[in-house]
C-alpha positions as CSV (number, residue, x, y, z in Angstrom):
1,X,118.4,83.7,88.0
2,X,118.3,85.8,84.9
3,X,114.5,84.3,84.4
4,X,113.8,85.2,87.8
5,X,114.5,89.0,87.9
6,X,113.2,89.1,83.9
7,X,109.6,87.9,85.8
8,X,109.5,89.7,88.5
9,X,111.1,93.1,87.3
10,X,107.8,94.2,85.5
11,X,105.5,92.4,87.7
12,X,106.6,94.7,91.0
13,X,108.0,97.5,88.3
14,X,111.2,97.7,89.5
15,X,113.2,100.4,88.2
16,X,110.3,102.1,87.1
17,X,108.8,106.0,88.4
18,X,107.0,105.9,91.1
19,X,104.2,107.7,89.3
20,X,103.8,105.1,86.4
21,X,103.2,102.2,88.7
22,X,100.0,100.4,87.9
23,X,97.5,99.3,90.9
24,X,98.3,95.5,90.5
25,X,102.2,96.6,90.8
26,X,101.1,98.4,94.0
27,X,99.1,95.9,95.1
28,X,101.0,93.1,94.5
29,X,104.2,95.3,96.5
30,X,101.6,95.7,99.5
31,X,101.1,91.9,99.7
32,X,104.8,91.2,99.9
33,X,105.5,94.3,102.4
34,X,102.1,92.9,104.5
35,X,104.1,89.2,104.7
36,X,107.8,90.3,104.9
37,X,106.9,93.0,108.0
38,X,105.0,89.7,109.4
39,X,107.8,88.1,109.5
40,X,110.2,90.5,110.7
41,X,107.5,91.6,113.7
42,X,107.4,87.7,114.5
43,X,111.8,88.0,114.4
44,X,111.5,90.7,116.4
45,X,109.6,89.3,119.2
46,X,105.8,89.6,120.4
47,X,106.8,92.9,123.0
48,X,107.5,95.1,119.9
49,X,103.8,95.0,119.7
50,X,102.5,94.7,123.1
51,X,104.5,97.4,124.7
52,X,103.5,100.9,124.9
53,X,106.8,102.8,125.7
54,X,109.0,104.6,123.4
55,X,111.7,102.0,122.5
56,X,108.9,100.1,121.0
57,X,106.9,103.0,119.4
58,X,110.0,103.9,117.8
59,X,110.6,100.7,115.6
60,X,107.3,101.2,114.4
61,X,106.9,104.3,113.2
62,X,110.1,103.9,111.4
63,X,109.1,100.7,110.4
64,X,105.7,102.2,108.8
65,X,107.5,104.8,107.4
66,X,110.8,102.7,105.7
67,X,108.5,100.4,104.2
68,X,105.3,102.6,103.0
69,X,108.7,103.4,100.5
70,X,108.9,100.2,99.3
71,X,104.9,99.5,98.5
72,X,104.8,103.5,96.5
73,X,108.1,103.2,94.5
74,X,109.7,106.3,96.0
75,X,112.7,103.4,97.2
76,X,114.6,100.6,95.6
77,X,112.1,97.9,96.6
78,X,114.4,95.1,98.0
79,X,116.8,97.3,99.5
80,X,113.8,98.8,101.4
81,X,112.8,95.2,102.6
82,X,116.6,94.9,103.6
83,X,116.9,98.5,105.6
84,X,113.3,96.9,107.8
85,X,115.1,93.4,108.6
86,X,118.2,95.3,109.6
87,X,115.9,97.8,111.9
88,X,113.9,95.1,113.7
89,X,117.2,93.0,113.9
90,X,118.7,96.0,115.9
91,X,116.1,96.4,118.1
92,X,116.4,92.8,119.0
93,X,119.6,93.6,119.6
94,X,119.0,96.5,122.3
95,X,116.2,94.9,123.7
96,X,118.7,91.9,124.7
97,X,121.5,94.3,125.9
98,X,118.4,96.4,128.2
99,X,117.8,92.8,129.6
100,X,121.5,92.2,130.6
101,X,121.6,96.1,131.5
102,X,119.3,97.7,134.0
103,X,121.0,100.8,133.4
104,X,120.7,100.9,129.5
105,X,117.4,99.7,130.1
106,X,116.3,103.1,131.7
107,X,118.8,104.9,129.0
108,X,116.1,103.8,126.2
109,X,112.9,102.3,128.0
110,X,112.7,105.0,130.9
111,X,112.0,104.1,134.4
112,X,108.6,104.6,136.4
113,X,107.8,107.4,138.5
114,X,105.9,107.4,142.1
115,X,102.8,109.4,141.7
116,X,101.0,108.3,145.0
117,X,102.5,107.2,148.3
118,X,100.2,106.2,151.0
119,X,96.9,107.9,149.3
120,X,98.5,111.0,149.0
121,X,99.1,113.3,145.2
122,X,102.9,113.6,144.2
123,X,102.4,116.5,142.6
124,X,106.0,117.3,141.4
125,X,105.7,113.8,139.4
126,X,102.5,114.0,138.4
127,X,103.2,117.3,136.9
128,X,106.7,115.8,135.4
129,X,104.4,113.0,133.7
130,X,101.3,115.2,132.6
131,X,99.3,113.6,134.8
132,X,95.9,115.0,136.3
133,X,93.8,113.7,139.4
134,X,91.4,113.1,137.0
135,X,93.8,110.8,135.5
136,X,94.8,109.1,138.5
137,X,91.2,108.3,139.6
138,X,89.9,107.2,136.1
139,X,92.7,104.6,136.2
140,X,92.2,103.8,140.4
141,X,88.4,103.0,138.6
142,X,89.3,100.9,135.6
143,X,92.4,99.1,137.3
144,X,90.8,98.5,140.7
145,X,86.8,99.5,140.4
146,X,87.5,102.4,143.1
147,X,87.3,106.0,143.9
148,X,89.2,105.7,146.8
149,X,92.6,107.0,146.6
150,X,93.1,106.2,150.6
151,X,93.4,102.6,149.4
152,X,96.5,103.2,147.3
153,X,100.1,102.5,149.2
154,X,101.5,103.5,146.0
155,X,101.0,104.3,142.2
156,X,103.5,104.6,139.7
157,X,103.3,105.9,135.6
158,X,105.3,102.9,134.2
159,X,107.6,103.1,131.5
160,X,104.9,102.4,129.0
161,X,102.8,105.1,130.5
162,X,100.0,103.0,132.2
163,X,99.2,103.9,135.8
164,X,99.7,100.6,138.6
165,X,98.3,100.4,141.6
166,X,99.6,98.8,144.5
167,X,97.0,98.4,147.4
168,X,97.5,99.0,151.3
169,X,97.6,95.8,153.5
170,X,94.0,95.1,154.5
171,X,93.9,95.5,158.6
């Protein structure tokens, strides 16, 4: 084991300032970060990439930021690698409980919000969500390739903040 850490001490720098790391120590720490937070995104499931809400936006930034730390030296490298695993493990772990739990679902997902019921403006939610008519009918033109609101029985601003569209019955 001795061998090991006597090998790959200098090659990452290890213990060394972040300052007087060379470009092949950096680079070399970006190739291992690039594959270990592979790996973890892969542990922690597909949806903490495909989502767009904040539970997911969350892990991410932190993510970014916990291991930019371990690639610049300004954090013990592998302890670095171990604080991501542990942060992707947990939101695994949420994510399961919001599955069993509806109601801690909406604690950390949210929950959507009616913006149009039978072609007509909810303007109390649209104003609670930031959302504009403008909004509303550029999304009624990319979701459904219409302008007209009329059609709409309802629209709601998801939890990952895309608009959806549900459609009057055709008479």
């Amino acid at each position: 084991m001795n061998t090991f850490w006597n090998f790959v001490t200098p090659l990452l720098g290890l213990g060394a300032e972040p300052r007087d790391l060379t470009f092949t120590q950096i680079a070399l720490r970006g190739v291992i970060v690039f594959v270990v937070t592979l790996v973890m995104v892969r542990v922690g499931h597909k949806r903490s990439l495909s989502r767009k809400n904040a539970f997911d936006a969350v892990l991410l930034v932190i993510l970014a930021a916990v291991l930019s730390r371990a690639i610049n030296g300004n954090a013990a490298f592998f302890a670095t690698l171990g604080g991501g695993i542990v942060l992707v493990l947990l939101h695994r772990l949420l994510a399961l409980v919001a599955c069993h739990s509806h109601a801690f679902g909406i604690l950390i997902k949210g929950c959507p919000d009616l913006i149009v019921e039978d072609g007509e403006f909810i303007w109390k939610q649209m104003v609670r969500n930031h959302v504009s008519t403008h909004d509303i009918e550029e999304d009624l033109r990319l979701s459904l390739h219409s302008e007209d609101i009329s059609r709409v029985k309802r629209a709601r601003v998801e939890r990952s903040g895309d608009v959806s569209f549900i459609l009057k019955e055709e008479s």
